[in-house]
N, C-alpha and C positions, 0 to 999 in steps of 0.2 A: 535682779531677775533678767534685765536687759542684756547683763552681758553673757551669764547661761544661754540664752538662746542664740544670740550672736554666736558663741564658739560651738553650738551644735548645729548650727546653722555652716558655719565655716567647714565643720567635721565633714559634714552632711555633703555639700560640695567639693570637698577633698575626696571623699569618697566616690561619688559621683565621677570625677574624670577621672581617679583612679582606673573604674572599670568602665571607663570610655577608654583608656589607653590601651587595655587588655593584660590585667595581670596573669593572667589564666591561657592556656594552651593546650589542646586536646595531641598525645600520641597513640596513632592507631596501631591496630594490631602489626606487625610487621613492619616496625619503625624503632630508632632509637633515636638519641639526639646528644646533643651537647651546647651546654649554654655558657655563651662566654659575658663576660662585662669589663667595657673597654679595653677590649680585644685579649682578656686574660681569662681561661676556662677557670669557671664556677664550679659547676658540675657537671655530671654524664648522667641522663637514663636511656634505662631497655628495656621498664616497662608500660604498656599503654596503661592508658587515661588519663585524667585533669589533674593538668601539672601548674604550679604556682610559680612566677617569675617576676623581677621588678618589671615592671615598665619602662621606659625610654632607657633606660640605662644596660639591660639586661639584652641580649640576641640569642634565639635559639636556632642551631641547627640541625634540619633534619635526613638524618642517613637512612636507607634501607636493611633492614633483616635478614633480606629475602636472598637466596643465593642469585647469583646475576652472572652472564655470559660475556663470555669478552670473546671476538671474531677478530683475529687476526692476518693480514695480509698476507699475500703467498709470496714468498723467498726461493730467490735462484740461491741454493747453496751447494757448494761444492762437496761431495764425499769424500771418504780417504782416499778413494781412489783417482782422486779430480775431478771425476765425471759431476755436473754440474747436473741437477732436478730443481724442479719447484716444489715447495712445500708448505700447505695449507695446515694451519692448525687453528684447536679453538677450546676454550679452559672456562671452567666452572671457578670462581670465586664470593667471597660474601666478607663485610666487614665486621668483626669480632671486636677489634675495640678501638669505638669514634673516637678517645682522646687524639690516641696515636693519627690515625686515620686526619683527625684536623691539624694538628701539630705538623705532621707532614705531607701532608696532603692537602687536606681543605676540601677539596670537590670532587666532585663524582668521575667528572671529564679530566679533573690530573690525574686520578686515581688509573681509568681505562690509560691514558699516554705512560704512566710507570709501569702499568700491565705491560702494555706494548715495550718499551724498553726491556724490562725484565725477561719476558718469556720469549720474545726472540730473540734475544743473544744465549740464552739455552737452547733455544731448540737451535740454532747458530750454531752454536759449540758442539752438540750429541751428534749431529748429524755429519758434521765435518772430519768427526772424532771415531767412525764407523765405515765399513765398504759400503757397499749401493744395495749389495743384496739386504742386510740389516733392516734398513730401510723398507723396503718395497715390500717383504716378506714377511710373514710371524711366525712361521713353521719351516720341517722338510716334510712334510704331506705332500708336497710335489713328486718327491722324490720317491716317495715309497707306494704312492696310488698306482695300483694297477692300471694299465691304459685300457679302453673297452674293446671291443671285438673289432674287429677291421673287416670293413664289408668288400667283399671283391666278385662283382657281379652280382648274382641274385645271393649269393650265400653267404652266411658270415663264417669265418677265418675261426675255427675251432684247435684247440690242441690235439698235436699229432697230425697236422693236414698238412706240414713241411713247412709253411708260408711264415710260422709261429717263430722256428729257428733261421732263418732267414730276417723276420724284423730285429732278432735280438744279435744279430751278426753285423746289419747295418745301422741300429739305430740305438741302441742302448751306450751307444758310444756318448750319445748326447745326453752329459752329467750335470750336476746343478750343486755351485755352491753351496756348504754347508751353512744353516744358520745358527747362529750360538744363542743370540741375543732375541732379535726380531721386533717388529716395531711395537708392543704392548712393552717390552723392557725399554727398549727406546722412550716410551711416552714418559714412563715411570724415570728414568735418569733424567728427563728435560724437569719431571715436575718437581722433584727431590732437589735439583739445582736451584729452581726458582721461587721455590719455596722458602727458601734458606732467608731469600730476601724480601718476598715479599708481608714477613711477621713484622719487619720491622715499619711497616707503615700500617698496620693493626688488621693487616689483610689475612684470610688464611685462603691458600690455594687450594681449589680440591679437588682437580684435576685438568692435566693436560692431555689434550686429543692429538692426534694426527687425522684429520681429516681427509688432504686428500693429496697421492703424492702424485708428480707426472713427469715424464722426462723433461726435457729443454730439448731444445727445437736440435742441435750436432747429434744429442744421444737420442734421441728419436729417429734421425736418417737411421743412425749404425745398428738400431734395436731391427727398423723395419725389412732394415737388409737381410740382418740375420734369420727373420724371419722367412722373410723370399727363399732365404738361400737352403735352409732347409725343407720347407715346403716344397721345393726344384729337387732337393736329394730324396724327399717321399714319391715325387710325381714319375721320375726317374727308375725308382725302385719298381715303382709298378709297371712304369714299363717295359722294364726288362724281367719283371715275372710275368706280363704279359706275352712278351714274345717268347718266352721259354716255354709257358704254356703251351699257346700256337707251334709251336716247332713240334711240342709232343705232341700233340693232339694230330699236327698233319703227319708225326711218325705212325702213330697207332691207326691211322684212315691209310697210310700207303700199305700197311699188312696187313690190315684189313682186305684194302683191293685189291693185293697180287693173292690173299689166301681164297679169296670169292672168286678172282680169272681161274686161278690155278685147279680149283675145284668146280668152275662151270667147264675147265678144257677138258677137265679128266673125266668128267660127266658127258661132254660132245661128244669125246673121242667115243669114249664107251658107246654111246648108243648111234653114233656114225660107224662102229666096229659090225654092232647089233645088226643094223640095218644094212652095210653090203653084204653081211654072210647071209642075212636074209635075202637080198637082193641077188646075190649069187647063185643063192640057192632055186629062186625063181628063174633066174635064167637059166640054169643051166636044165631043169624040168624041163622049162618054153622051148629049150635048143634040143634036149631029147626026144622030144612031143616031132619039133617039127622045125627042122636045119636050115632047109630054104627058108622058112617063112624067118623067122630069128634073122639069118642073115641079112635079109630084104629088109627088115622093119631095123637094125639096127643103122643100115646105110641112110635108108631115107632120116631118119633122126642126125646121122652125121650130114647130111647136106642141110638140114634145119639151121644148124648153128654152124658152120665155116663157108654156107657159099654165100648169106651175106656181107661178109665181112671181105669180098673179093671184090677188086673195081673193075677189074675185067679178066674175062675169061677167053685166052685166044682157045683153046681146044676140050673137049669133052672127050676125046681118043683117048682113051685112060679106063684102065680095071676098075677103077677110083669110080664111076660114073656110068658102070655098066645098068645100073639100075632107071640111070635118070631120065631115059628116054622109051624101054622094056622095059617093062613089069619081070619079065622072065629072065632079063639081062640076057648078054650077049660072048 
């Protein structure tokens, strides 16, 4: 009887550190694991709840479900065309299956540095493997967007106001590479590349981004020049549809002026015509009426206006003056 109780007594404390050691392990939702025993995987799960393992001898490891981000450093890479950019990118992945995942991988943090190996020598490759425009662009919506109205002064620049055929003389000249590709196929050629490899460490890729692209510091001068430089051929423009304007404007003001002199002289003239035939005719009534007086009143009016304009008078002995001294002349 003694020794039944001994070996349930034994049992009993076998059991006991059993589950002091922890045969038991909870996987929560959005977990998987893999458990290896002395360093050789056992098994693999990917469903949650209480899972059964040796104790001391048995290791679980636990991976993520959950889709996870990986942020990538920004690359000066060169295009087909040599022109050098930087290029940010950043990719969705999630681990599909831990065996692989431990086998060649193991951790979370070599997992992200194979990420980094992997998808920057693609996105390395696409981008080297393409012009600049490819890159930068996803469309020719540039090329086909009508440009909005052009404001010139208080009014805006409407069809048929002359100015319309004029921008498309100087400025339609400035065309824009074609794109084939663009950067949503770009993304898709980086992720198709790096995908290829990263199955074989139980990884599945499920997308790569282009985030954020920027010139390098040489192609940024020659980008801002070009900018300058056409902005100087706009500014340009308007200035010499400016002074075109003003040339016709002061054409239209000078025929203007000479048709308003022209038609105030022939309007003076007129009624300077009107007035001595009236004026004549006054006079010559006054000179009919009364010869002496007419004559008297027109002398003294002609000494009004020429004898002050005399600085000295040696003699008054003159027809000219018979007035000036008689009333009745002499």
């Amino acid at each position: 009887m003694k020794k039944v109780i001994t070996v349930i007594v034994v049992i009993a404390v076998l059991l006991f550190v059993l589950m002091l050691l922890g045969p038991f392990y909870v996987l929560e939702e959005g977990e998987q694991a893999v458990v290896t025993r002395f360093g050789a995987i056992v098994s693999s799960q990917g469903s949650a709840g209480l899972k059964f393992t040796m104790p001391v001898v048995d290791t679980v490891i636990k991976y993520p479900k959950k889709i996870l981000s990986w942020d990538g450093d920004a690359q000066r890479i060169p295009t087909a065309e040599n022109q050098f950019i930087w290029v940010d990118t950043t990719a969705r992945w999630k681990i599909t299956d831990p065996v692989k995942f431990y086998e060649s991988v193991t951790t979370l943090e070599q997992g992200w540095s194979r990420l980094d190996d992997v998808i920057d020598s693609s996105v390395r490759t696409v981008i080297a493997d393409n012009p600049l425009n490819e890159a930068v662009r996803n469309s020719n919506i540039i090329s086909v967007t009508k440009s909005p109205d052009i404001i010139i002064g208080d009014e805006a620049v409407i069809e048929g106001s002359g100015i319309e055929e004029l921008l498309k003389a100087n400025f339609t000249a400035t065309s824009y590479e074609e794109v084939y590709k663009g950067r949503e196929i770009l993304s898709e050629e980086m992720f198709n590349a790096a995908s290829k490899l990263t199955a074989q460490f139980g990884i599945e890729l499920i997308d790569i981004l282009i985030r954020q692209i920027r010139y390098s510091d040489d192609l940024t001068e020659s980008v801002y020049n070009r900018m300058i430089k056409e902005r100087r051929q706009i500014a340009e423009f308007y200035r010499s549809y400016g002074e075109g304007k003003k040339a016709e404007w002061l054409g239209k003001l000078d025929n203007e002026k000479r048709s308003v002199l022209s038609g105030a002289y022939e309007k003076s003239e007129t009624i300077k015509g009107t007035a001595d035939a009236e004026a004549t005719k006054i006079y010559s009534a006054a000179y009919g009426n009364n010869a002496e007086f007419f004559e008297f009143w027109r002398s003294i009016e002609s000494y009004k206006k020429v004898l002050p304009n005399f600085r000295k008078t040696l003699t008054t002995d003159m027809e000219y003056f018979k007035y000036l001294y008689n009333a009745d002349g002499r």
